[in-house]
C-alpha positions in Angstrom: 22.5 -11.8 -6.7 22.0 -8.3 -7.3 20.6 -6.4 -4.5 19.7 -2.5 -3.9 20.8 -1.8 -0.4 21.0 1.6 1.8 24.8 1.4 3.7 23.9 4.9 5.7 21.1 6.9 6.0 20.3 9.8 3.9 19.1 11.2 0.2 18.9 9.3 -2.9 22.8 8.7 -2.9 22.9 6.5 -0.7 21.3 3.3 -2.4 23.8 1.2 -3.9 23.5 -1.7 -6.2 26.1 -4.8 -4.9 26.2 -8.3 -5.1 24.6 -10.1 -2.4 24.8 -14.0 -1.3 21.1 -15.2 -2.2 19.1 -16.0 0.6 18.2 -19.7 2.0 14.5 -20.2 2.7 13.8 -21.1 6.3 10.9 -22.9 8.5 8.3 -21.7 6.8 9.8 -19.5 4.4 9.5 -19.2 0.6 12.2 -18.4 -1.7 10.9 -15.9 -4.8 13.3 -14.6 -8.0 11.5 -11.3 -7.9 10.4 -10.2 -11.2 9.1 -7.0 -10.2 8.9 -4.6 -6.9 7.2 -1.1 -6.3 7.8 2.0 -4.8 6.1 2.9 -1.5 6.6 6.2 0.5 8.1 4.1 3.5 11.2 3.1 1.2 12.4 7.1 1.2 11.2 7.9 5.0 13.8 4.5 5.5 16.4 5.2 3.6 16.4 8.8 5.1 16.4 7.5 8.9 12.8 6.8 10.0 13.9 4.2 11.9 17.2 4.0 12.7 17.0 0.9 14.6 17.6 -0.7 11.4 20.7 -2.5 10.9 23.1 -1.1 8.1 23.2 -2.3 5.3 20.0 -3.2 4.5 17.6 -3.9 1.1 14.7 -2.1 1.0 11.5 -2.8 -0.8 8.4 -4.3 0.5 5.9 -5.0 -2.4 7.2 -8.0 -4.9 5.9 -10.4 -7.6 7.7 -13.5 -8.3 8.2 -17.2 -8.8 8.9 -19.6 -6.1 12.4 -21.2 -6.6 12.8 -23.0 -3.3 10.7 -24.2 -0.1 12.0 -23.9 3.4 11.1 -26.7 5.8 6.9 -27.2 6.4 6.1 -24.8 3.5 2.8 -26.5 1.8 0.4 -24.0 0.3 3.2 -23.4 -2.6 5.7 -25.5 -5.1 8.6 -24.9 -7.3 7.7 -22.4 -10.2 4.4 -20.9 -8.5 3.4 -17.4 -9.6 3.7 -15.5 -6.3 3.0 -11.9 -4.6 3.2 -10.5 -1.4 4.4 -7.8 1.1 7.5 -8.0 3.4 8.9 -6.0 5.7 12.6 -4.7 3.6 14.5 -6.9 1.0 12.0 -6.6 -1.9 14.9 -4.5 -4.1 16.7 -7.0 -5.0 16.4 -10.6 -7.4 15.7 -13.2 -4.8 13.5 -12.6 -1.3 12.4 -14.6 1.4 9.1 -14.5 2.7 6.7 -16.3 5.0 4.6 -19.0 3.7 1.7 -16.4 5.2 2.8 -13.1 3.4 2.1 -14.3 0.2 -0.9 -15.3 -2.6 -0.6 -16.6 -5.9 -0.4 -13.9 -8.7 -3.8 -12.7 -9.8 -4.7 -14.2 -13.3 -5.7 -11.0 -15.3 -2.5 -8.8 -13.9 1.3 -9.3 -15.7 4.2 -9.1 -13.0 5.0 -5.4 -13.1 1.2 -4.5 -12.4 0.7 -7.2 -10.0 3.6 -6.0 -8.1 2.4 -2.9 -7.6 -1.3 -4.4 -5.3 0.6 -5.8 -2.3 1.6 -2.8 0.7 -1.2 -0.7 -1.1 -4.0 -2.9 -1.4 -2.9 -4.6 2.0 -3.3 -0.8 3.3 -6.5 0.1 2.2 -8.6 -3.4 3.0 -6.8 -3.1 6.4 -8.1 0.3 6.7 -11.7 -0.2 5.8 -12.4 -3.6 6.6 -10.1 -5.1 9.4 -9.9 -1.7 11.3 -12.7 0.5 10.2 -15.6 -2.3 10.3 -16.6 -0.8 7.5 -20.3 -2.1 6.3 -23.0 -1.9 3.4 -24.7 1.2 3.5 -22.3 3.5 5.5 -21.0 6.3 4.4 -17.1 6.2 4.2 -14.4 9.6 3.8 -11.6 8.9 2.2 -8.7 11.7 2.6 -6.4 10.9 -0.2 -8.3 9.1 -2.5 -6.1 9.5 -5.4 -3.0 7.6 -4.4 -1.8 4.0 -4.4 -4.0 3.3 -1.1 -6.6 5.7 -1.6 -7.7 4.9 -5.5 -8.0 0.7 -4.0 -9.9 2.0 -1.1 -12.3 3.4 -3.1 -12.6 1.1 -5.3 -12.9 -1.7 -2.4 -15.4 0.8 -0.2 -17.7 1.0 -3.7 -17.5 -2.8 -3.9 -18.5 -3.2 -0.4 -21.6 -1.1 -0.9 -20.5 2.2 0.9 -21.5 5.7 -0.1 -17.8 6.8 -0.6 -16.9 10.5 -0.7 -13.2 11.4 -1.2 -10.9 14.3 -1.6 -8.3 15.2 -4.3 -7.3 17.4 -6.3 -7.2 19.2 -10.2 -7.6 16.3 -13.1 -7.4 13.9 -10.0 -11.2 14.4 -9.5 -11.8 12.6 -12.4 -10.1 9.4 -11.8 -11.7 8.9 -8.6 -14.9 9.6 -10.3 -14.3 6.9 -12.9 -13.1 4.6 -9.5 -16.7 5.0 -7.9 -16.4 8.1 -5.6 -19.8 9.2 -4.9 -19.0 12.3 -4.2 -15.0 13.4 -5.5 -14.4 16.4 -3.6 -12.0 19.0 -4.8 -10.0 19.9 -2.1 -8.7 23.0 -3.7 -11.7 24.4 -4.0 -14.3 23.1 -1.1 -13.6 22.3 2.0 -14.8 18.2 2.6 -16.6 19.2 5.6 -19.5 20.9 3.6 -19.8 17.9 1.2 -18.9 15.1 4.0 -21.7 14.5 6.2 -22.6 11.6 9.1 -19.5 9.9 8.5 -19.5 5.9 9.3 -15.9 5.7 8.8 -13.0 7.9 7.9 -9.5 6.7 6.3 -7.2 9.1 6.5 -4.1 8.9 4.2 -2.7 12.6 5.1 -2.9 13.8 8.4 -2.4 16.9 9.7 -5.2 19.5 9.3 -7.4 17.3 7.5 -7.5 14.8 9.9 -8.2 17.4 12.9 -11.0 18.5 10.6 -12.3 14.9 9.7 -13.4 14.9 13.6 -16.0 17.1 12.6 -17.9 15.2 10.0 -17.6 11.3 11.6 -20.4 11.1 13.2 -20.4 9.5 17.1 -19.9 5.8 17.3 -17.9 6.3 14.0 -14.0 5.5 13.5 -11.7 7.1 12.1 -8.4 5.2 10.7 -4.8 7.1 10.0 -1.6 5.6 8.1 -0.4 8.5 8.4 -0.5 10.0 11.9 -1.9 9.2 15.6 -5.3 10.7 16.3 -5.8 13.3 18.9 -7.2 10.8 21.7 -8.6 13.3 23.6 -10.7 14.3 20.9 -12.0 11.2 19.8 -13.4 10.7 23.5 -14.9 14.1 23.4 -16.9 13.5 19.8 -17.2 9.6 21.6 -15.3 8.3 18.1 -13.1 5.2 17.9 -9.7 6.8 16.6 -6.7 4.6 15.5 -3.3 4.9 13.3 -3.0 1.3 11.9 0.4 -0.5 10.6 -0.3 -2.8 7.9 0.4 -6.1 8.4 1.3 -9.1 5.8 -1.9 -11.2 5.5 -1.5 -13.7 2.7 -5.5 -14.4 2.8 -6.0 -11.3 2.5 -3.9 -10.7 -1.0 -6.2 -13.9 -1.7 -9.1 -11.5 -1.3 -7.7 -8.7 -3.4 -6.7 -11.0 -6.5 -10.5 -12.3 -6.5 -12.0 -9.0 -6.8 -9.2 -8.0 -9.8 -9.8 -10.9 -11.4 -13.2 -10.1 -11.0 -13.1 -6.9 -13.0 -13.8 -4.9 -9.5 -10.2 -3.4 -8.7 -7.9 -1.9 -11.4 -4.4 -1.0 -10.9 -2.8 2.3 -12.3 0.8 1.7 -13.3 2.5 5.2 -14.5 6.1 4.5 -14.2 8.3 1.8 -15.2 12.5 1.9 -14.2 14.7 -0.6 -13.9 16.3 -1.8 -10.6 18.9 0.0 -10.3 17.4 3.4 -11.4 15.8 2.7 -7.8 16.8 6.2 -6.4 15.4 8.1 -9.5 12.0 6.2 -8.4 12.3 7.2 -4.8 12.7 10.5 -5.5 9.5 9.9 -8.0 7.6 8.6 -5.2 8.7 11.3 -3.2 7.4 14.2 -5.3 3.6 13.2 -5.3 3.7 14.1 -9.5 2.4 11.1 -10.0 -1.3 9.6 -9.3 -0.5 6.0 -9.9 2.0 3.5 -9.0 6.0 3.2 -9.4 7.4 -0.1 -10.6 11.2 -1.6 -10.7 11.3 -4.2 -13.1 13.9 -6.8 -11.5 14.3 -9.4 -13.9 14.3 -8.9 -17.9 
């Protein structure tokens, strides 16, 4: 099969497309042909060495859409020819995967391959964020920094959903599109600060770190929390302002992919989709990814 795979650390030059063995479904695996996979931010900051733990060579990729071709032993949620999606840990990039029974959900009905390939790691991100770490709840008022990206424009979407006030920051003609997503308050961070528009915060996400999340301490309000993707709070600080601060990892939770394909189908979540490349034009989206020009998501179509 064909496979993109890093063979050393570094810049775009060093993905490679081979010819890999396909790989054989085990106890309670699944075996996809991958139709589509997108781009994430933790492809590039793995390919240039984040963790360099990881064995060379290896596939990246972690979002994918799919149809099930094979069944490891004890596999029963799924058959032959299911329409599939889910989030794994590396090996997306490439035409087959395999992937815990428990990482994955049936495709959402309304949403082709390429778009539903591009939900998994952020949606995933976001619902993790707000609901299994944040506690978010009806009524409260949730900050999202970064509310214009993959994870951000799902979070507020999900936050509006859940019956949150939601106020969060961006940037130029981004404004707008997380108006149109249900920001209550879409808060230019080029021109105000978020801390006079952001009050009594319930929960914070934070997608960007640095100054904005030592700033987000001072609108979360005390018993609030405060949840990073990004970076690890300053613990110190959270005991000080007597918050709950946390930098979460997401984790693959096939019932909750079941969650987010019931509110698209729904009509409550849409998915932006700006790019479109083939596999192995995989560096050219990394680099994409990379530049922040684009709002919405990045997509390899796999199979034609």
């Amino acid at each position: 099969m064909r496979a993109i795979r890093v063979h050393s650390f570094g810049g775009p030059e060093v993905l490679r497309l081979d010819e890999v063995p396909k790989p054989v479904p085990a106890e309670g695996q699944v075996l996809v042909r991958v139709l589509a996979t997108s781009v994430n931010p933790i492809d590039w900051k793995l390919r240039e060495g984040m963790l360099r733990e990881i064995p060379l060579p290896f596939i990246p990729g972690a979002d994918f859409c799919g149809t099930v071709e094979g069944l490891g032993p004890s596999v029963t949620q799924f058959k032959r020819g299911d329409e599939v999606f889910g989030y794994v840990s590396g090996g997306a990039d490439a035409e087959y995967l395999v992937a815990p029974e428990s990482a994955i959900a049936p495709r959402p009905k309304t949403l082709d391959a390429l778009q539903a390939a591009a939900v998994p790691l952020a949606g995933l991100t976001a619902w993790q964020g707000l609901f299994d770490h944040g506690k978010l709840a009806r009524g409260e008022n949730v900050l999202i920094l970064g509310a214009s990206g993959g994870v951000g424009s799902i979070a507020v979407q999900l936050a509006k959903d859940a019956g949150a006030h939601v106020a969060g920051t961006a940037h130029g003609d981004e404004i707008e599109l997380i108006r149109k997503l249900g920001a209550d308050d879409a808060i230019d961070y080029g021109k105000y600060r978020f801390e006079d528009v952001a009050k009594d915060v319930d929960v914070c996400l934070d997608l960007v770190g640095g100054d904005f999340q030592r700033r987000a301490f001072d609108v979360v309000k005390k018993g609030g929390r405060l949840v990073s993707t990004v970076q690890s709070p300053d613990e110190e600080l959270a005991r000080a302002r007597g918050i709950e601060a946390k930098m979460m990892f997401t984790r693959p939770r096939g019932d909750e992919l079941r969650e987010l394909a019931a509110r698209i189908d729904a009509g409550k979540l849409k998915i932006s989709i700006v790019t479109v490349l083939p596999l192995e034009r995989a560096s050219e989206a990394e680099e994409l990814n990379r530049s922040h020009r684009v709002t919405g998501k990045i997509v390899l179509r796999v199979a034609a």
